[in-house]
Structure formats: C-alpha cells, structure tokens
PDB file of N, H, CA, C and O in Angstrom:
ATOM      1  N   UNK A   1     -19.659  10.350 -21.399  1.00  0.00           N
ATOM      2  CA  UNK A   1     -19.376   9.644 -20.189  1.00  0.00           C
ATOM      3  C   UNK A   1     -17.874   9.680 -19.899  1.00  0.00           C
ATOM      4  O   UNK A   1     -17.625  10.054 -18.753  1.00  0.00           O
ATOM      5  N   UNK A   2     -17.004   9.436 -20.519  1.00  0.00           N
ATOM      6  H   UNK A   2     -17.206   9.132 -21.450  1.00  0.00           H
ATOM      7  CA  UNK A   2     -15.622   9.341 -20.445  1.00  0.00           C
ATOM      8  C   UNK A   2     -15.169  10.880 -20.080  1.00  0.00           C
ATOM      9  O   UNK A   2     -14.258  11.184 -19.310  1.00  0.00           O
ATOM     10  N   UNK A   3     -15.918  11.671 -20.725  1.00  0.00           N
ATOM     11  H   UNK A   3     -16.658  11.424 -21.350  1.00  0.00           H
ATOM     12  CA  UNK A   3     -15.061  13.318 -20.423  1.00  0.00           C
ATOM     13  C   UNK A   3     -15.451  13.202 -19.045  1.00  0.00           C
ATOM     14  O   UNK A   3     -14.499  13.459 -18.309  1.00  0.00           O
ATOM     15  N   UNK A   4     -16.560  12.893 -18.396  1.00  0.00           N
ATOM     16  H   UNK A   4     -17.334  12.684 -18.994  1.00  0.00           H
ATOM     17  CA  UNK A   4     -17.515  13.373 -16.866  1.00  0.00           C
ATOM     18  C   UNK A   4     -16.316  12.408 -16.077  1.00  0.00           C
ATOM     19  O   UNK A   4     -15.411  12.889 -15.395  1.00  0.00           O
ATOM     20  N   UNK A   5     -16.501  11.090 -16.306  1.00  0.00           N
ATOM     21  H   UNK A   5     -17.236  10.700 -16.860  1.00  0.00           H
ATOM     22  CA  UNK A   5     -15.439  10.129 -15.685  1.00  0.00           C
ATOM     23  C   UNK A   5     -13.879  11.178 -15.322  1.00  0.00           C
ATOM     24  O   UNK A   5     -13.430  11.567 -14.244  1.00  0.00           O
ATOM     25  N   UNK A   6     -13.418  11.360 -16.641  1.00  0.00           N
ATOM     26  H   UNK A   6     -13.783  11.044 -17.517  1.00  0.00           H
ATOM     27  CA  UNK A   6     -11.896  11.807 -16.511  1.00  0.00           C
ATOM     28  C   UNK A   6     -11.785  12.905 -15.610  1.00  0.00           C
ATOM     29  O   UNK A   6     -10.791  13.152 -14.926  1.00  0.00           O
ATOM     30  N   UNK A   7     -13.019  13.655 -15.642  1.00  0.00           N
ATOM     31  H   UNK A   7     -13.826  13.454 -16.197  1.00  0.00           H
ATOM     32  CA  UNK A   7     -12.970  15.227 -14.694  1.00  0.00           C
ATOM     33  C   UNK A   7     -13.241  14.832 -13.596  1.00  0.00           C
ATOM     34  O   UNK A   7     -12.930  15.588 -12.675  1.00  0.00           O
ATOM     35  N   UNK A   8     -13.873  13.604 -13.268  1.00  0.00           N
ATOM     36  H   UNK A   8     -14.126  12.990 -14.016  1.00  0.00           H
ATOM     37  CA  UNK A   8     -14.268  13.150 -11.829  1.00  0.00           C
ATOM     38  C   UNK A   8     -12.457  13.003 -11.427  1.00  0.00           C
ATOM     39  O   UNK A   8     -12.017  13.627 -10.461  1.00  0.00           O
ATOM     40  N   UNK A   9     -11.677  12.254 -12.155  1.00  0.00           N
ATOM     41  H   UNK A   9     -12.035  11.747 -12.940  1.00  0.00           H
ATOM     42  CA  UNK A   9     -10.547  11.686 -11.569  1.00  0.00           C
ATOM     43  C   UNK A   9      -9.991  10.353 -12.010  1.00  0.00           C
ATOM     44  O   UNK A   9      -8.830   9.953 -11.925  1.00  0.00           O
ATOM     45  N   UNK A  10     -11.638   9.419 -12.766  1.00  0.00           N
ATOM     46  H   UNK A  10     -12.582   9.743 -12.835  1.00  0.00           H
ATOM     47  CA  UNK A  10     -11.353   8.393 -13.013  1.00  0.00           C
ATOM     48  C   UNK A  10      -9.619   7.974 -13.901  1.00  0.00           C
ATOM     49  O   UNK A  10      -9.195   8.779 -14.731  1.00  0.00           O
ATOM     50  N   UNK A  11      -9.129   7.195 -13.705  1.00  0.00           N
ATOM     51  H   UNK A  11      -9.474   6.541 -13.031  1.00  0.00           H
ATOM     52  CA  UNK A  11      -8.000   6.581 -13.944  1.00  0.00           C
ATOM     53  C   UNK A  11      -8.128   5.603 -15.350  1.00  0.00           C
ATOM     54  O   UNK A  11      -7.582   4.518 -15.549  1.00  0.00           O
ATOM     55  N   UNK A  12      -9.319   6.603 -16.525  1.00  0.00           N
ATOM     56  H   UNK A  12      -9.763   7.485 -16.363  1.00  0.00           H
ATOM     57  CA  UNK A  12      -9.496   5.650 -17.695  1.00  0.00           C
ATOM     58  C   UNK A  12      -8.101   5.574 -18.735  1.00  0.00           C
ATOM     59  O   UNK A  12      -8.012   4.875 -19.744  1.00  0.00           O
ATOM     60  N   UNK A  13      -7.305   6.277 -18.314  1.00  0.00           N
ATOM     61  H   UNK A  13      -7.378   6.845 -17.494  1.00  0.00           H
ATOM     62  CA  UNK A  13      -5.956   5.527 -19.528  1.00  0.00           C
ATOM     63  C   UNK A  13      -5.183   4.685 -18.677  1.00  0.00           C
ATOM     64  O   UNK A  13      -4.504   3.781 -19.164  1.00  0.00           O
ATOM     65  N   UNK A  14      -5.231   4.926 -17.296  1.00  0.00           N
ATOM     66  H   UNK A  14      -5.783   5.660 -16.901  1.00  0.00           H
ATOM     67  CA  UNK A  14      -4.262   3.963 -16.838  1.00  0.00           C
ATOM     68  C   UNK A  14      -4.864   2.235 -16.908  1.00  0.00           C
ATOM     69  O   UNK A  14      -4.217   1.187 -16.916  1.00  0.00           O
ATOM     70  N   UNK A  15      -6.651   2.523 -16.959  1.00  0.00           N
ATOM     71  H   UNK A  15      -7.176   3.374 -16.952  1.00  0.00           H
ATOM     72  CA  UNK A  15      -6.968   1.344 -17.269  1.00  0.00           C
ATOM     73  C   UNK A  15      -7.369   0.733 -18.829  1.00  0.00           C
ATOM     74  O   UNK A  15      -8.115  -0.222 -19.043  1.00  0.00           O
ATOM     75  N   UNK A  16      -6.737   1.469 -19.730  1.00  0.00           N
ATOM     76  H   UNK A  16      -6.131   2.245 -19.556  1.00  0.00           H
ATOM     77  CA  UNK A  16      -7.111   1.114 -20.765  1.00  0.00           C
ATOM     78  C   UNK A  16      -8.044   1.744 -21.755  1.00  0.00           C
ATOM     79  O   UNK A  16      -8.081   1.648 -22.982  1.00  0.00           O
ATOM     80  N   UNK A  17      -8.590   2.234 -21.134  1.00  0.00           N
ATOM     81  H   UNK A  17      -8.560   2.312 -20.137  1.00  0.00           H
ATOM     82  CA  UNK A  17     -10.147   2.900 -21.597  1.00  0.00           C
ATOM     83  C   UNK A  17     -10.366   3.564 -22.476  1.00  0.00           C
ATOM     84  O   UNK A  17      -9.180   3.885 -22.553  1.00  0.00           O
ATOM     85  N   UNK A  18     -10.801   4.099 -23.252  1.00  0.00           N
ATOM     86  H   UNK A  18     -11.765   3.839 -23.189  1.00  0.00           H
ATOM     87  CA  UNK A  18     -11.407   5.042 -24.629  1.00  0.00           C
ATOM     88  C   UNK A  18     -12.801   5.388 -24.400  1.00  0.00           C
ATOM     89  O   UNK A  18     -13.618   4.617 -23.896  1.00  0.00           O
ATOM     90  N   UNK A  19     -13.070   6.695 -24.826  1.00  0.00           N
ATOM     91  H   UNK A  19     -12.407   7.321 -25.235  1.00  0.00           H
ATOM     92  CA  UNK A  19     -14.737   7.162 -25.317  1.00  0.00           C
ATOM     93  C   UNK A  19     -15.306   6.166 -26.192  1.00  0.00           C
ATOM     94  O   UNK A  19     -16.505   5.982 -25.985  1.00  0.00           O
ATOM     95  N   UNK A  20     -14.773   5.444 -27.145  1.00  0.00           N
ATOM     96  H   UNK A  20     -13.799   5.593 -27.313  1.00  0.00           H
ATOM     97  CA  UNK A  20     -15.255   4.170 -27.696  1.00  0.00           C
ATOM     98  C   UNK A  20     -15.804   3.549 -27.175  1.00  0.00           C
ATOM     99  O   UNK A  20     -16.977   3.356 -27.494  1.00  0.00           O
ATOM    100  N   UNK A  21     -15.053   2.732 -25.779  1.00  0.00           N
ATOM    101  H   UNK A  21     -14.100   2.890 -25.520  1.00  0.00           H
ATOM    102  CA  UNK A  21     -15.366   1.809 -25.097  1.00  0.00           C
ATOM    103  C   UNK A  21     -16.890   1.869 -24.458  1.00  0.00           C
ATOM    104  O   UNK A  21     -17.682   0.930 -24.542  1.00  0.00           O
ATOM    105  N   UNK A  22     -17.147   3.029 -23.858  1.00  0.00           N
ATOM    106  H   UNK A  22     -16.504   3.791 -23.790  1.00  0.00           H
ATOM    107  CA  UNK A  22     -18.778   3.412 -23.380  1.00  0.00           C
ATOM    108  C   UNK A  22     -19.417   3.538 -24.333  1.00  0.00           C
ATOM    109  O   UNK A  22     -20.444   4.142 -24.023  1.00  0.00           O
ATOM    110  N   UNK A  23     -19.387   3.246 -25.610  1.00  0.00           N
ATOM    111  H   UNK A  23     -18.553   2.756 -25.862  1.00  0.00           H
ATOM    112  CA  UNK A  23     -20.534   3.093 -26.695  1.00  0.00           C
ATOM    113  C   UNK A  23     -20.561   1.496 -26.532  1.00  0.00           C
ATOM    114  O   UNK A  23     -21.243   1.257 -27.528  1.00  0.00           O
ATOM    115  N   UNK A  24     -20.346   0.471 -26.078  1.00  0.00           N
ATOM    116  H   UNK A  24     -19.791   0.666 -25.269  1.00  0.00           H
ATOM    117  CA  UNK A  24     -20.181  -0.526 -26.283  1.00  0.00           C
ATOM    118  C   UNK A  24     -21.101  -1.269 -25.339  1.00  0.00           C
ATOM    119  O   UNK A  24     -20.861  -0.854 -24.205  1.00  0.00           O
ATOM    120  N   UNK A  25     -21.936  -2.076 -25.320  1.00  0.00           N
ATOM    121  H   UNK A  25     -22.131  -2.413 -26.241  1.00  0.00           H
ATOM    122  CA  UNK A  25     -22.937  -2.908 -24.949  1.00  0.00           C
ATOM    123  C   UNK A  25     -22.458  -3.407 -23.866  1.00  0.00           C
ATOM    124  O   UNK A  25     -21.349  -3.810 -24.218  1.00  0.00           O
ATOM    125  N   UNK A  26     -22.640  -3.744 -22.275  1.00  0.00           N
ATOM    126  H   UNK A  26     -23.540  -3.417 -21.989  1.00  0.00           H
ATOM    127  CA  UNK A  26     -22.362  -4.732 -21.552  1.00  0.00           C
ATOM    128  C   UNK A  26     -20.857  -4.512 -20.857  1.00  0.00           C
ATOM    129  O   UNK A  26     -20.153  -5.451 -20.487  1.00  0.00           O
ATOM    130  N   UNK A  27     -20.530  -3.247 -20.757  1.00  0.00           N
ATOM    131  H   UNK A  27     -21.102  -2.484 -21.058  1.00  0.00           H
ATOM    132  CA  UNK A  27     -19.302  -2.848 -20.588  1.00  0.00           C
ATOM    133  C   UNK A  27     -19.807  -2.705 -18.576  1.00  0.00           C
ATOM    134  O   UNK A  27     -20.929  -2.400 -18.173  1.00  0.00           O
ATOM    135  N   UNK A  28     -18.918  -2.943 -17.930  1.00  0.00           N
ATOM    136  H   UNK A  28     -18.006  -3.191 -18.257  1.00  0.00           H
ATOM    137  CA  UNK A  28     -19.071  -2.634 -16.905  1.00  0.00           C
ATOM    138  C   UNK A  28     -17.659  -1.659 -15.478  1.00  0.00           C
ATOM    139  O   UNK A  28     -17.093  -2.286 -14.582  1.00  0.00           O
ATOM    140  N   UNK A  29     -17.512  -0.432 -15.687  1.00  0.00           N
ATOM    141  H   UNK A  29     -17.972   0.077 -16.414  1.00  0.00           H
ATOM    142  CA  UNK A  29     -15.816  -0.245 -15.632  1.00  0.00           C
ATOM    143  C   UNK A  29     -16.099   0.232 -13.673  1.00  0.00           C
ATOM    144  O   UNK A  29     -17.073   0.975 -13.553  1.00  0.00           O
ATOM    145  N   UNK A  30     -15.590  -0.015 -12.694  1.00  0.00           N
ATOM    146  H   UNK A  30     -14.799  -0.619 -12.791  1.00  0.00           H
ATOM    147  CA  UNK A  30     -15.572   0.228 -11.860  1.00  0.00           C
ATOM    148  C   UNK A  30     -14.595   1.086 -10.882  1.00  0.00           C
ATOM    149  O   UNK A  30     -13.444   0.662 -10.987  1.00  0.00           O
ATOM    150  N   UNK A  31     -14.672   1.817 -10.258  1.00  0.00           N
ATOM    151  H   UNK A  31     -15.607   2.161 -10.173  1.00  0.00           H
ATOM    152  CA  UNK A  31     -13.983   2.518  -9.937  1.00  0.00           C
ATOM    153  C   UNK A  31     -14.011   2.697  -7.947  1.00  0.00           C
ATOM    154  O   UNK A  31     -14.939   3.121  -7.258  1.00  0.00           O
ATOM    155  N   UNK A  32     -12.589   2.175  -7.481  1.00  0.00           N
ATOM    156  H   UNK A  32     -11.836   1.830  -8.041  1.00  0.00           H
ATOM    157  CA  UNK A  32     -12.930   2.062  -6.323  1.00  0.00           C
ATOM    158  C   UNK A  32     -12.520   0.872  -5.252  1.00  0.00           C
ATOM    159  O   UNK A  32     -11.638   0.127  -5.680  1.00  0.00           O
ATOM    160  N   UNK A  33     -12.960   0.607  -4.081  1.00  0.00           N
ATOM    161  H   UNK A  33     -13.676   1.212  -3.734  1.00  0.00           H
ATOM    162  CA  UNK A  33     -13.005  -0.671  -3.794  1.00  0.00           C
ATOM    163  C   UNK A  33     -14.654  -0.821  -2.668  1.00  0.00           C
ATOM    164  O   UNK A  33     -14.869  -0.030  -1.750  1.00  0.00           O
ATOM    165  N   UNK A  34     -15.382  -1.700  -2.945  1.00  0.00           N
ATOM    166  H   UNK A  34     -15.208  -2.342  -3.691  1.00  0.00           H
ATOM    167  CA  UNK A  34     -16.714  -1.991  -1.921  1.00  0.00           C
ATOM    168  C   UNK A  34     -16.262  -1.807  -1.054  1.00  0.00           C
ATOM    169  O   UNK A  34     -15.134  -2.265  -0.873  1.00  0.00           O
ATOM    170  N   UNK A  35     -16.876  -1.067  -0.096  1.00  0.00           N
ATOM    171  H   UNK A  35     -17.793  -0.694  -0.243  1.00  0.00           H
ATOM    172  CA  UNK A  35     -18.523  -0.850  -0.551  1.00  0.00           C
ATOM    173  C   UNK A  35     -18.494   0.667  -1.000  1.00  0.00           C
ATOM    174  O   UNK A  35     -19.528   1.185  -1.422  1.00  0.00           O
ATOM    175  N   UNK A  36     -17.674   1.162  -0.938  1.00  0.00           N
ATOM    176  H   UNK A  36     -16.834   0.742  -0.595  1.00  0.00           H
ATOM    177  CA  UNK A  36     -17.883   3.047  -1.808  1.00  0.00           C
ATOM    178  C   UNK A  36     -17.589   2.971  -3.398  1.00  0.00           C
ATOM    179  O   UNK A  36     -17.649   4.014  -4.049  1.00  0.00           O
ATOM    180  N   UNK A  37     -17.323   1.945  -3.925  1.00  0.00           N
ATOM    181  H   UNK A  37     -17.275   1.098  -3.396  1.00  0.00           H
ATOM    182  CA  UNK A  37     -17.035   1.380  -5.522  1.00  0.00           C
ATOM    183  C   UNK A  37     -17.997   2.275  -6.154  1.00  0.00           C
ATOM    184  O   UNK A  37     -18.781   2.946  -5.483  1.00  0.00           O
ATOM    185  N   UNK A  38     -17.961   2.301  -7.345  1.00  0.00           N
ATOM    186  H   UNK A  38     -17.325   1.755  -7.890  1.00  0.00           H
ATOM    187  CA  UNK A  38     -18.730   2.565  -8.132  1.00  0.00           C
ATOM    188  C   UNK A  38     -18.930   2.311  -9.546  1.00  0.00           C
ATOM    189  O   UNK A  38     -18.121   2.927 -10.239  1.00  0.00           O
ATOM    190  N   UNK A  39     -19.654   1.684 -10.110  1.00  0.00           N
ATOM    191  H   UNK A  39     -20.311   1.183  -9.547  1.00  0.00           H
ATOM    192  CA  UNK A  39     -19.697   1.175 -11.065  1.00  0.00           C
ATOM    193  C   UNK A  39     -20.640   1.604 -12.200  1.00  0.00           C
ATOM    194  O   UNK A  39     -21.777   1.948 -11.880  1.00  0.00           O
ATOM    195  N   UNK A  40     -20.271   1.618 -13.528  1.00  0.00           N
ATOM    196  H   UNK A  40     -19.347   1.338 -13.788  1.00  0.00           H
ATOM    197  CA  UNK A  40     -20.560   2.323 -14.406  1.00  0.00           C
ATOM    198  C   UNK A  40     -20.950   1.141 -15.464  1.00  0.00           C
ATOM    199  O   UNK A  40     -20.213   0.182 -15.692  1.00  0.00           O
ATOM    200  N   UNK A  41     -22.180   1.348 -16.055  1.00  0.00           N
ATOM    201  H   UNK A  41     -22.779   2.127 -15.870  1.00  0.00           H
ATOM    202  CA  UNK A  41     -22.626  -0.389 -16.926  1.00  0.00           C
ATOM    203  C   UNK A  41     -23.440   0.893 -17.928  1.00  0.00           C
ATOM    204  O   UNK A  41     -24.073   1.921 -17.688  1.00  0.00           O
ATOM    205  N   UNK A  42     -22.967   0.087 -19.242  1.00  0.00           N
ATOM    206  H   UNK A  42     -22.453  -0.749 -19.437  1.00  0.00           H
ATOM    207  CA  UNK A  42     -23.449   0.284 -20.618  1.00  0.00           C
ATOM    208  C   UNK A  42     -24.652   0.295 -20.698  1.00  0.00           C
ATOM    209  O   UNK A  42     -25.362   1.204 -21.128  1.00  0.00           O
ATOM    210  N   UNK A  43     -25.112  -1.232 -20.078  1.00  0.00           N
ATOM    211  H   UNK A  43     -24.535  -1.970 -19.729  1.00  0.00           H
ATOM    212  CA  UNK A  43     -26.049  -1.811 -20.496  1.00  0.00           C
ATOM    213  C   UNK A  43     -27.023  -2.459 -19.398  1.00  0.00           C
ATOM    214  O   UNK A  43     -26.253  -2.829 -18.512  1.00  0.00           O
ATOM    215  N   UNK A  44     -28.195  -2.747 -19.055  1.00  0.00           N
ATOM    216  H   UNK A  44     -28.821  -2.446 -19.774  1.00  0.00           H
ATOM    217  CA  UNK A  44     -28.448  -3.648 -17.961  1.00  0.00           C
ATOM    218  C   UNK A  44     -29.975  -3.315 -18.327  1.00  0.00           C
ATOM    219  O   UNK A  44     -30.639  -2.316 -18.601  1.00  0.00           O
ATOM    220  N   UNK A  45     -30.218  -5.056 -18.143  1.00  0.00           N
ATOM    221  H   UNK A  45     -29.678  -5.868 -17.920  1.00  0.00           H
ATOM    222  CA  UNK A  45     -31.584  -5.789 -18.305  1.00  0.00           C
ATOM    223  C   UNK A  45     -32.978  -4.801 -17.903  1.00  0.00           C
ATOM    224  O   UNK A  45     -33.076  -4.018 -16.958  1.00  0.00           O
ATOM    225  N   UNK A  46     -33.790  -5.063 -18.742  1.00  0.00           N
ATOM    226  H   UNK A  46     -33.710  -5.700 -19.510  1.00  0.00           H
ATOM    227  CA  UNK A  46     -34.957  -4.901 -17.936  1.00  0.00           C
ATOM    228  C   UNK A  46     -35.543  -3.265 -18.579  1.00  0.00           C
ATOM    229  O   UNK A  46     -36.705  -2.869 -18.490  1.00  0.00           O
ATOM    230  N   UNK A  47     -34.211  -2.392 -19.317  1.00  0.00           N
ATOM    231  H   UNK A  47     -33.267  -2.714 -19.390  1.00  0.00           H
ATOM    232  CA  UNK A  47     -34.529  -1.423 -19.067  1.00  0.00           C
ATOM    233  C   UNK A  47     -33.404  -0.645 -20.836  1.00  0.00           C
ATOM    234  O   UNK A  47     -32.192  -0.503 -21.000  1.00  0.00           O
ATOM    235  N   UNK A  48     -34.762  -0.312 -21.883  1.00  0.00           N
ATOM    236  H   UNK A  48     -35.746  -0.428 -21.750  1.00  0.00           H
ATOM    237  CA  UNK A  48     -34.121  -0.025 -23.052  1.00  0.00           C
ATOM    238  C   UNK A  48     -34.347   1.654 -22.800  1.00  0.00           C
ATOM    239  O   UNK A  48     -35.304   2.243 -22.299  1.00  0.00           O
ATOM    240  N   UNK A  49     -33.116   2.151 -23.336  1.00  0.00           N
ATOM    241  H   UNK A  49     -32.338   1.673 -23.743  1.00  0.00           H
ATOM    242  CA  UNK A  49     -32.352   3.504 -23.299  1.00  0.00           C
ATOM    243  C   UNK A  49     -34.078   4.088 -23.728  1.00  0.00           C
ATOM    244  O   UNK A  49     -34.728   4.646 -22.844  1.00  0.00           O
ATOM    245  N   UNK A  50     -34.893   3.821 -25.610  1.00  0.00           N
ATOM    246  H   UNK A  50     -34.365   3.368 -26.328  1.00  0.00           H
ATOM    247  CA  UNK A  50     -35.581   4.756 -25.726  1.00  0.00           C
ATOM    248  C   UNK A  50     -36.828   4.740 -24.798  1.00  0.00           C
ATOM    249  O   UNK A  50     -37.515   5.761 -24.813  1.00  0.00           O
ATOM    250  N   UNK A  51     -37.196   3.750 -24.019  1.00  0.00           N
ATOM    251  H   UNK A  51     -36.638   2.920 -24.007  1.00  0.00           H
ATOM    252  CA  UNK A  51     -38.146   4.247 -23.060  1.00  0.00           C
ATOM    253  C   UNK A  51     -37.308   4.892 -21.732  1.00  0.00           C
ATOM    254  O   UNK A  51     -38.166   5.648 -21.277  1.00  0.00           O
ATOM    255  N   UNK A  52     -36.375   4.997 -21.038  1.00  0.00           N
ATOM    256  H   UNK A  52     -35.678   4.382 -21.408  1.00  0.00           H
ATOM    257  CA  UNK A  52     -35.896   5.338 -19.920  1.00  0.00           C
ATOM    258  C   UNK A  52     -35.948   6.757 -19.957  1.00  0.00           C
ATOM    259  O   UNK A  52     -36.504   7.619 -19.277  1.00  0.00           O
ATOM    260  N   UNK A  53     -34.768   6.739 -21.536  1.00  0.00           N
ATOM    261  H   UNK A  53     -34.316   6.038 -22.088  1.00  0.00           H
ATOM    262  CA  UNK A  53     -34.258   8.765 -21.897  1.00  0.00           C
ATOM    263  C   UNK A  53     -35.844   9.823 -21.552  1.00  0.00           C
ATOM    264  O   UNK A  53     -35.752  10.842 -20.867  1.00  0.00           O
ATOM    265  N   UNK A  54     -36.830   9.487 -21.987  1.00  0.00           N
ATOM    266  H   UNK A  54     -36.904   8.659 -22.543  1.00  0.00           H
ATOM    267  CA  UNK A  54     -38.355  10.569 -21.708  1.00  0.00           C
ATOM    268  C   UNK A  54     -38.168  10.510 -20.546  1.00  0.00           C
ATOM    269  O   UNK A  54     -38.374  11.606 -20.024  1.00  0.00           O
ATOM    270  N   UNK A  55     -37.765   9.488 -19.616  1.00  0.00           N
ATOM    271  H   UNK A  55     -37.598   8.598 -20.040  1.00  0.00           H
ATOM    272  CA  UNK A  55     -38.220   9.802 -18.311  1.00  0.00           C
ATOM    273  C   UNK A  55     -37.104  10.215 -17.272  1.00  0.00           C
ATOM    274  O   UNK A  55     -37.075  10.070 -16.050  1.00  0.00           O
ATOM    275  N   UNK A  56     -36.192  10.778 -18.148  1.00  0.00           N
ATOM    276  H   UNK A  56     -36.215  10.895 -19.141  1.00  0.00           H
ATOM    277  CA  UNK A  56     -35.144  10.852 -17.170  1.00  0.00           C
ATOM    278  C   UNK A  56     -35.448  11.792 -15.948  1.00  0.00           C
ATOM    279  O   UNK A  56     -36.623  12.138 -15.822  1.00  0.00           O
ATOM    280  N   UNK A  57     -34.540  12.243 -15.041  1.00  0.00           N
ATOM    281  H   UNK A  57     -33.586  11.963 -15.142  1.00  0.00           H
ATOM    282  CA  UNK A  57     -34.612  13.290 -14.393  1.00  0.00           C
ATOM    283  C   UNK A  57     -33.463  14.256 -14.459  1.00  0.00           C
ATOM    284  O   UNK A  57     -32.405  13.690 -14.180  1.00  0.00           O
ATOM    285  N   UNK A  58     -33.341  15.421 -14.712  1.00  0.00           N
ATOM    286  H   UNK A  58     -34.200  15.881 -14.938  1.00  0.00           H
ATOM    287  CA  UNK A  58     -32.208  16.509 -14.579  1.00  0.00           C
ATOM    288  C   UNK A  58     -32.175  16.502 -13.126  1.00  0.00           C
ATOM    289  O   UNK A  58     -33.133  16.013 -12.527  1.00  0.00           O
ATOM    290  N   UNK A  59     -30.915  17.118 -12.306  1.00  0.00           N
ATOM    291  H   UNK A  59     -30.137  17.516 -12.792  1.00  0.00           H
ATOM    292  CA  UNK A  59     -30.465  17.182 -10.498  1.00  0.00           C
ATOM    293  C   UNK A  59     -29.259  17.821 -11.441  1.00  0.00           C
ATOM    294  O   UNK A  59     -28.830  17.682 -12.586  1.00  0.00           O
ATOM    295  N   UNK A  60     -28.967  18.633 -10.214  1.00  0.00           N
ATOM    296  H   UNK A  60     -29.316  18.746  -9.284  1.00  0.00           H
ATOM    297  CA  UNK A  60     -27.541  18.900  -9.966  1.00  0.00           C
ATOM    298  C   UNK A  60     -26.830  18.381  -8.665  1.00  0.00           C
ATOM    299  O   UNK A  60     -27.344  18.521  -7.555  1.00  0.00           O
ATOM    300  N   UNK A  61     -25.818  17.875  -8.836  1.00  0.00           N
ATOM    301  H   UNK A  61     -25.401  17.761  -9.737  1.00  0.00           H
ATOM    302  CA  UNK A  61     -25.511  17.534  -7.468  1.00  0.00           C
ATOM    303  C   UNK A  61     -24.525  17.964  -6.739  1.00  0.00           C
ATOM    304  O   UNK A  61     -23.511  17.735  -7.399  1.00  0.00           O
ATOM    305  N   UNK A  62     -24.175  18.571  -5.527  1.00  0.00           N
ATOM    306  H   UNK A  62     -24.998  18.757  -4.991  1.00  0.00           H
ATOM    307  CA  UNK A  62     -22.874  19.205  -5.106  1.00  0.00           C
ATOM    308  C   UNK A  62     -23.332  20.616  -4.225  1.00  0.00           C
ATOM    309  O   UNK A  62     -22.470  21.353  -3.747  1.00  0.00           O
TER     310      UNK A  62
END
C-alpha cells in the first residue's frame, strides 16, 4: 500500500508515515480535501480480510 500511495504522489513522509504504519489496525490516512478526499482505512467493521480476499475483484484502471 505505501509503495502504490507514494507512486500515486501521496505526501507519506511529509506526513509521517511508514509501510509499518498500514499493517496496523484502524489506521485511517487521508489524502486531499472533501469532497475529492480520499481515504485509506486498515480496518473497517462488518467485513474480515479472510472472507473479502476470495472475493476480490482484479480491474485495471486508467
């Protein structure tokens, strides 16, 4: 996540940030200002990684 972020442009050393940090539970780092923001979460309710990952979908986008 952090390499995809940094090549996007994201600004993760000016905010602190590490590849560490996105292993980390409940992290939420945003990038932007509303309503084109975008926000990036570790973690969120309702929905555990090993049932989601089978169902992912591959896209390319661009």
């Amino acid at each position: 996540m952090y390499a995809a972020l940094a090549a996007f442009g994201a600004p993760l050393q000016k905010d602190g940030l590490t590849s560490e940090d996105f292993s980390s539970p409940n992290l939420i780092y945003q990038i932007g200002i509303a309503p084109v923001r975008v926000d990036v979460m570790t973690q969120i309710s309702g929905v555990l990684f090993a049932e989601a990952w089978p169902r992912r979908v591959a896209a390319v986008a661009g």
